[in-house]
C-alpha positions in Angstrom: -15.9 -6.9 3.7 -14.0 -6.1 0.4 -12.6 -8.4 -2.2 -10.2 -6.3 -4.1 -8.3 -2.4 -4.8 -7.3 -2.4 -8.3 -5.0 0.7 -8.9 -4.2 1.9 -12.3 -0.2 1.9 -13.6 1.3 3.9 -16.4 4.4 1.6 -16.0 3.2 -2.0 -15.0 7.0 -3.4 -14.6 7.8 -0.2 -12.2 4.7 -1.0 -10.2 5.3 -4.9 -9.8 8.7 -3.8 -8.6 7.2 -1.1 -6.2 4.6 -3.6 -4.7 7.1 -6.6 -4.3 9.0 -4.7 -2.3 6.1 -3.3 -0.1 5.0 -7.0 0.0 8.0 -8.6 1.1 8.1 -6.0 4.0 5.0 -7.5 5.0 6.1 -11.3 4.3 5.3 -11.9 1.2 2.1 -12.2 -1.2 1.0 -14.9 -3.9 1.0 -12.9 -7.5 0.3 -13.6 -11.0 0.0 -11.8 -14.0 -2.5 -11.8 -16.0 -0.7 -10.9 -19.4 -4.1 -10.5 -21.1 -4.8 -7.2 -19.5 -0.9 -6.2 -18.5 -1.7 -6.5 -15.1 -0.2 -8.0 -11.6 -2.3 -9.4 -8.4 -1.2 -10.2 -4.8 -3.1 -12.2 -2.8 -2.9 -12.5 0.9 -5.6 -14.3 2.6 -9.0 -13.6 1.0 -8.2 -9.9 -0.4 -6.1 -9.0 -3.5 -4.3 -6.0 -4.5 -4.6 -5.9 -8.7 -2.5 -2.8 -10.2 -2.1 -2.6 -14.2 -3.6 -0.3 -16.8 -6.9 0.8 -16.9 -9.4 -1.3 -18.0 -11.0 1.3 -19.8 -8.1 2.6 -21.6 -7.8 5.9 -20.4 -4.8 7.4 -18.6 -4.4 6.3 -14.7 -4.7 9.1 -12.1 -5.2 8.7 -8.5 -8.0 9.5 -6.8 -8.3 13.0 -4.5 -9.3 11.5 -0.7 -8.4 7.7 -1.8 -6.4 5.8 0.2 -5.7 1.9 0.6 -4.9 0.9 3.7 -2.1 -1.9 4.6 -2.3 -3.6 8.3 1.0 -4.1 10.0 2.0 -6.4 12.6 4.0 -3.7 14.4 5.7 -0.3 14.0 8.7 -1.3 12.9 7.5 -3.8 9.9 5.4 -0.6 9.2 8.7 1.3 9.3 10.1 -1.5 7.0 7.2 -1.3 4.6 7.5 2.5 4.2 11.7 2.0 4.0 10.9 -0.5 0.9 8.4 1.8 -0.7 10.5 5.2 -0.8 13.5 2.7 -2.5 11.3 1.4 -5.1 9.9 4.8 -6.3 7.3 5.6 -3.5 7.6 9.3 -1.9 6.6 9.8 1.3 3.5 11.7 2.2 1.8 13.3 5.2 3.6 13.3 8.5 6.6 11.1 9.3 5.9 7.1 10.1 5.1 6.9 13.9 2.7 6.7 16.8 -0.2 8.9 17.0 -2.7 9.5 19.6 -6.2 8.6 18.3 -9.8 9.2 20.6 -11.6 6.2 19.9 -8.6 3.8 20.2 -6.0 5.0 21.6 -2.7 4.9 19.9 -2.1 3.9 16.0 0.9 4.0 14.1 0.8 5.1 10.5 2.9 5.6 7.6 1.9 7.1 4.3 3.7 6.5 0.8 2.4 7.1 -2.7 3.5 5.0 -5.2 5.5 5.6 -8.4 2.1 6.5 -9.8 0.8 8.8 -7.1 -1.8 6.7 -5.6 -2.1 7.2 -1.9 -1.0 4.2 0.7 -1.1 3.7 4.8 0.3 1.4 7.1 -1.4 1.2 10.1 -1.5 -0.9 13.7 -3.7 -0.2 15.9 -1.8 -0.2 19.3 -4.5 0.4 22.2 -3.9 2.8 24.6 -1.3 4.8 24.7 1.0 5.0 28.4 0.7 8.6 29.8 
């Protein structure tokens, strides 16, 4: 259904640093730079992540309610993921990474981070029903 997120950076070489790592956790990305417009891509499967400055030259600010969503394989490469985020800059946000109970689907793990420039990011598995 989507294409692409691009984010907007104030510090392009912090965020290709902060999104490697979150990559890697994941295993790995294809990226590229497109040094016209100082920013980075990473492409896995049909979808890209592009984060560099703002096309329109203004400052970058995250957006209140936004949040990009990464799918993990499993709670602990989601736990991985948010590890390698909070050492490259990210901060943890919300409530801790884990397993919550969800109506429609059972369980789900998530984990939130915001990275070095504040924009919001999940991890999230869905795991089915959760064992009572």
């Amino acid at each position: 259904m989507f294409t692409h997120v691009h984010l907007g950076s104030s510090d392009v070489g912090r965020s290709k640093a902060f999104y490697d790592a979150l990559f890697d956790a994941l295993g790995g990305a294809r990226s590229w730079k497109d040094s016209e417009r100082n920013r980075w891509f990473w492409q896995r499967g049909e979808t890209f992540l592009v984060v560099g400055e703002p096309l329109d030259h203004e400052a970058p600010h995250p957006g209140n309610g936004v949040t990009i969503g990464f799918s993990v394989d499993s709670p602990e490469q989601g736990d991985a993921w948010h590890a390698a985020g909070i050492a490259n800059g990210g901060t943890s946000c919300e409530d801790p990474p884990g397993i919550r109970s969800h109506s429609a689907e059972g369980g789900i793990y998530l984990a939130y981070l915001r990275d070095p420039d504040g924009n919001k990011l999940c991890a999230l598995k869905f795991m089915g029903p959760l064992a009572v």
